[in-house]
C-alpha positions as CSV (number, residue, x, y, z in Angstrom):
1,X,-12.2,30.1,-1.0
2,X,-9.7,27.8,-2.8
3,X,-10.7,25.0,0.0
4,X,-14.4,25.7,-0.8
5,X,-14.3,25.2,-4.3
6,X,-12.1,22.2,-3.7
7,X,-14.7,20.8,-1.6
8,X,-17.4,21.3,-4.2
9,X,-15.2,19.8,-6.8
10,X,-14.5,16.6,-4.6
11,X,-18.7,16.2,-3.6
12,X,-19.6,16.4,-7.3
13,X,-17.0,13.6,-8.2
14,X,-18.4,11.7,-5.6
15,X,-21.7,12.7,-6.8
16,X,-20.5,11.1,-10.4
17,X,-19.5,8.1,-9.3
18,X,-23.2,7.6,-8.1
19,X,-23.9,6.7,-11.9
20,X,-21.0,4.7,-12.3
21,X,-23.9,1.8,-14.0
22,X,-25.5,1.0,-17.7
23,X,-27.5,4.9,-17.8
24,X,-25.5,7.5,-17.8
25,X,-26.1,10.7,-15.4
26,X,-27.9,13.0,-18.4
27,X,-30.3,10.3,-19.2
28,X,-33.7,10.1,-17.7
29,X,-34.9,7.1,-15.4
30,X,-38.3,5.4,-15.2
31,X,-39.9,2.6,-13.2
32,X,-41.0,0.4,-15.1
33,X,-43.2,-2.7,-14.1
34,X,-44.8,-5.7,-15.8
35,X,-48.4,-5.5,-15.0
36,X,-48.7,-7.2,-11.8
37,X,-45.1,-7.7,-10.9
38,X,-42.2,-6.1,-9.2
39,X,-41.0,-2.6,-10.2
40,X,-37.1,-1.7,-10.9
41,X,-35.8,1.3,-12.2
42,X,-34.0,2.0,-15.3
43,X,-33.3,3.7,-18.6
44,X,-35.0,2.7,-21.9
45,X,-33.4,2.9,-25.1
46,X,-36.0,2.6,-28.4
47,X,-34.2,1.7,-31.9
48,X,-30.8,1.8,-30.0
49,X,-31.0,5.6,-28.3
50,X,-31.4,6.3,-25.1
51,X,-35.0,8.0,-24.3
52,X,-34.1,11.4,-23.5
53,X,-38.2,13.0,-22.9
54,X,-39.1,12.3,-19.5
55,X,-42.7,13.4,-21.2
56,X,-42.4,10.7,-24.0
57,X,-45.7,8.8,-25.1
58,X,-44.8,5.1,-26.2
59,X,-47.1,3.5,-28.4
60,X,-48.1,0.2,-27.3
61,X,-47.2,-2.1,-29.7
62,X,-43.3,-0.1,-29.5
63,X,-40.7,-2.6,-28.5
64,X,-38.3,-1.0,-25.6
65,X,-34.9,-1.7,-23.9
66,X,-35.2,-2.0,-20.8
67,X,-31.8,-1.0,-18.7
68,X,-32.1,-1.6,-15.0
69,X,-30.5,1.1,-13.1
70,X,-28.7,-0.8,-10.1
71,X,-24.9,-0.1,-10.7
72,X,-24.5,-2.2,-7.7
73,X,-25.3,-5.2,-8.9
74,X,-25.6,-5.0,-12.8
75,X,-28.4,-6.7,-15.1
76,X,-28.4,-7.8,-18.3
77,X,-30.8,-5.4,-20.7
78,X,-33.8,-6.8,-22.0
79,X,-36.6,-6.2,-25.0
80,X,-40.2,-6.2,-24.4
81,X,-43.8,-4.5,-25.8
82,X,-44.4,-0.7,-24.3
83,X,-48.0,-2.7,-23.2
84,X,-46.7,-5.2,-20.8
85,X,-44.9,-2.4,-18.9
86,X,-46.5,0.3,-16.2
87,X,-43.8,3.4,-16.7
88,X,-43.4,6.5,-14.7
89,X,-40.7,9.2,-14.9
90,X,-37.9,9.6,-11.9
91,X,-37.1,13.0,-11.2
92,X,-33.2,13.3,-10.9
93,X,-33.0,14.6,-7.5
94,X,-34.8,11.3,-6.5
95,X,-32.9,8.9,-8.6
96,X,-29.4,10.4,-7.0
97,X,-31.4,10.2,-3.4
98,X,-31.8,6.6,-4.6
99,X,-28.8,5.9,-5.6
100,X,-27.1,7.0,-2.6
101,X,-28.9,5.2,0.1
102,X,-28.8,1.9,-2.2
103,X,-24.6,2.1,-2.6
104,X,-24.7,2.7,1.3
105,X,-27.4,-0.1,2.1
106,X,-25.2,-2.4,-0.1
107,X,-22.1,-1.6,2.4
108,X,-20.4,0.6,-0.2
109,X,-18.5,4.2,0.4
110,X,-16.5,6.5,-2.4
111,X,-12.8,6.8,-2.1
112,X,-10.6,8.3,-4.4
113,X,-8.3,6.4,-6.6
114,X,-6.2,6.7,-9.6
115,X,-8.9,6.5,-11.8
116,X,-10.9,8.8,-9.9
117,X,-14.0,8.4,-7.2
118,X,-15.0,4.6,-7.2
119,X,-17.4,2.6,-4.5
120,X,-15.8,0.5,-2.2
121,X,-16.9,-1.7,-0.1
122,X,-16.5,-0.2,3.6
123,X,-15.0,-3.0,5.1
124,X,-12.8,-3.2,2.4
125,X,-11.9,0.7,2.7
126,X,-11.6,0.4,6.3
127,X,-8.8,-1.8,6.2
128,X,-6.6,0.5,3.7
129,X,-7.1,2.8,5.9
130,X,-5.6,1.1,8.7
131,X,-2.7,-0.1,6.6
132,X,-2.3,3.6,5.2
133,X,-1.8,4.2,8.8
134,X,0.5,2.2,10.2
135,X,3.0,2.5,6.9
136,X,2.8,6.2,7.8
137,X,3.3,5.8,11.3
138,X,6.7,3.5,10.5
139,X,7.6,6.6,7.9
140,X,7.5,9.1,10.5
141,X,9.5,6.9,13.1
142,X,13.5,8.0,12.8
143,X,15.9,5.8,11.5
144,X,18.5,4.3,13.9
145,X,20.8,6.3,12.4
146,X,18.4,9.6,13.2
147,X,18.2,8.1,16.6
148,X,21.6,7.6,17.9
149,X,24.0,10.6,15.5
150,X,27.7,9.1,15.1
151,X,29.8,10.0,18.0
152,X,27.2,10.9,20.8
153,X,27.0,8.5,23.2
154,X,28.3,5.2,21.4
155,X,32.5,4.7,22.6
156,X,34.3,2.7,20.5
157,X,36.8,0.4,22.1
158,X,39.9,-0.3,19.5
159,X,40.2,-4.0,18.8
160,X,42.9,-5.6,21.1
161,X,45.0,-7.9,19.0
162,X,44.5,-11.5,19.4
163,X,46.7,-13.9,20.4
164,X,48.8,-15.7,17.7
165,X,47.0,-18.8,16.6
166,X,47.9,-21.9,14.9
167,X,51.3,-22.9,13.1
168,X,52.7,-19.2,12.8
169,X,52.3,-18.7,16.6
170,X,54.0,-22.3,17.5
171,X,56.6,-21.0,15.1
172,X,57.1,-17.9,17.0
173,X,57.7,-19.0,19.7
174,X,60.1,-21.6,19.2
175,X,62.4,-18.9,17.7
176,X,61.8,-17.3,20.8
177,X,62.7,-20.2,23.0
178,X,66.0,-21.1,20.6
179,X,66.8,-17.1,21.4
180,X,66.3,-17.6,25.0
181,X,68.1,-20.9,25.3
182,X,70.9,-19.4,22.7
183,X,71.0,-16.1,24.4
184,X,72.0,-17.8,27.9
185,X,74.6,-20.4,26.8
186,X,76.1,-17.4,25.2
187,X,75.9,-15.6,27.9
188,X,77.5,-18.6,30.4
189,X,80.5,-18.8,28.1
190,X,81.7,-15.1,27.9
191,X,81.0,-15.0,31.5
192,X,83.5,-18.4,32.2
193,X,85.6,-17.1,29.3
194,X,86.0,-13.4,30.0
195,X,84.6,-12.6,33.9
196,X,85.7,-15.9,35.5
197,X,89.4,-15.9,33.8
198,X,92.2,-15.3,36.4
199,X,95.4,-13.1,35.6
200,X,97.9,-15.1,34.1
201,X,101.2,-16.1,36.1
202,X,104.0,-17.5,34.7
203,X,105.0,-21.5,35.1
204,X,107.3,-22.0,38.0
């Protein structure tokens, strides 16, 4: 029930954004032609106020507004004499069928935004939806740290030391060549000194 209703409320919003031009939704349409020329539709406003009687009689010297009804591709207003115009009413089931097919044969569909349901143009709507797409597709891929948890299946080898480099490793090891080289001349004179000396004999 609660996703039927939602689905009613989402159609009329699209619905609304049909009238998204100069006449609002509550305000009757007519065609209107010059006598002899091409027909549009629109709303009509006498004295400033939008014509609200679909059954209105307009005198023929009245002066009308004359708001074409193509939120499309808007038009600038304009003034002229009730008797240069041929007027008939538009019911409101056919204005909306109008309205529809005309946004779709103009390449539009209705999204919804922030501000609510807009046309957009369906090429244009197409590709936010493939870029929707693939940023959710990248969302949903694990991180590398999701992918490979700490301690399963990476081995950490410990760092070897490196070798002693530049003047504190030639000074290393020439102490350790002066305690080499000072290590074995000690150790020639204790052995001449102390393990070579023979036992003493007095003088003859």
């Amino acid at each position: 029930m609660v996703w039927l209703l939602f689905m009613l409320l989402a159609q009329a919003s699209q619905t609304d954004a049909l009238f998204s031009g100069a006449v609002p939704q509550d305000v009757p349409t007519f065609r209107v032609s010059e006598k002899g020329g091409a027909s549009l539709y629109a709303g009509l406003k006498v004295d400033g106020a939008w014509v609200r009687d679909s059954g209105v009689d307009f005198a023929p010297t009245q002066e009308v507004e004359v708001f074409p009804d193509t939120p499309w591709a808007p038009q600038e207003p304009y003034r002229t004499l009730v008797r240069r115009l041929e007027i008939a009413y538009e019911t409101g089931a056919v204005r909306r069928e109008r309205l529809r097919t005309s946004w779709e044969g103009m390449g539009y569909v209705f999204r919804e935004t922030p501000a609510g349901w807009r046309p957009i143009l369906k090429d244009d709507a197409d590709h936010a939806d493939r870029a929707r797409a693939l940023v959710e597709a990248v969302r949903r891929q694990p991180a590398p740290e999701e992918a490979a948890p700490a301690g399963e299946g990476v081995s950490v080898t410990p760092a070897e030391n490196p070798p002693a480099t530049g003047g504190r490793g030639r000074l290393l090891a020439l102490g350790a060549l002066v305690l080499g080289v000072g290590g074995a001349l000690l150790w020639l004179v204790v052995k001449k000194l102390i393990l070579d000396e023979r036992p003493w004999t007095p003088v003859q």
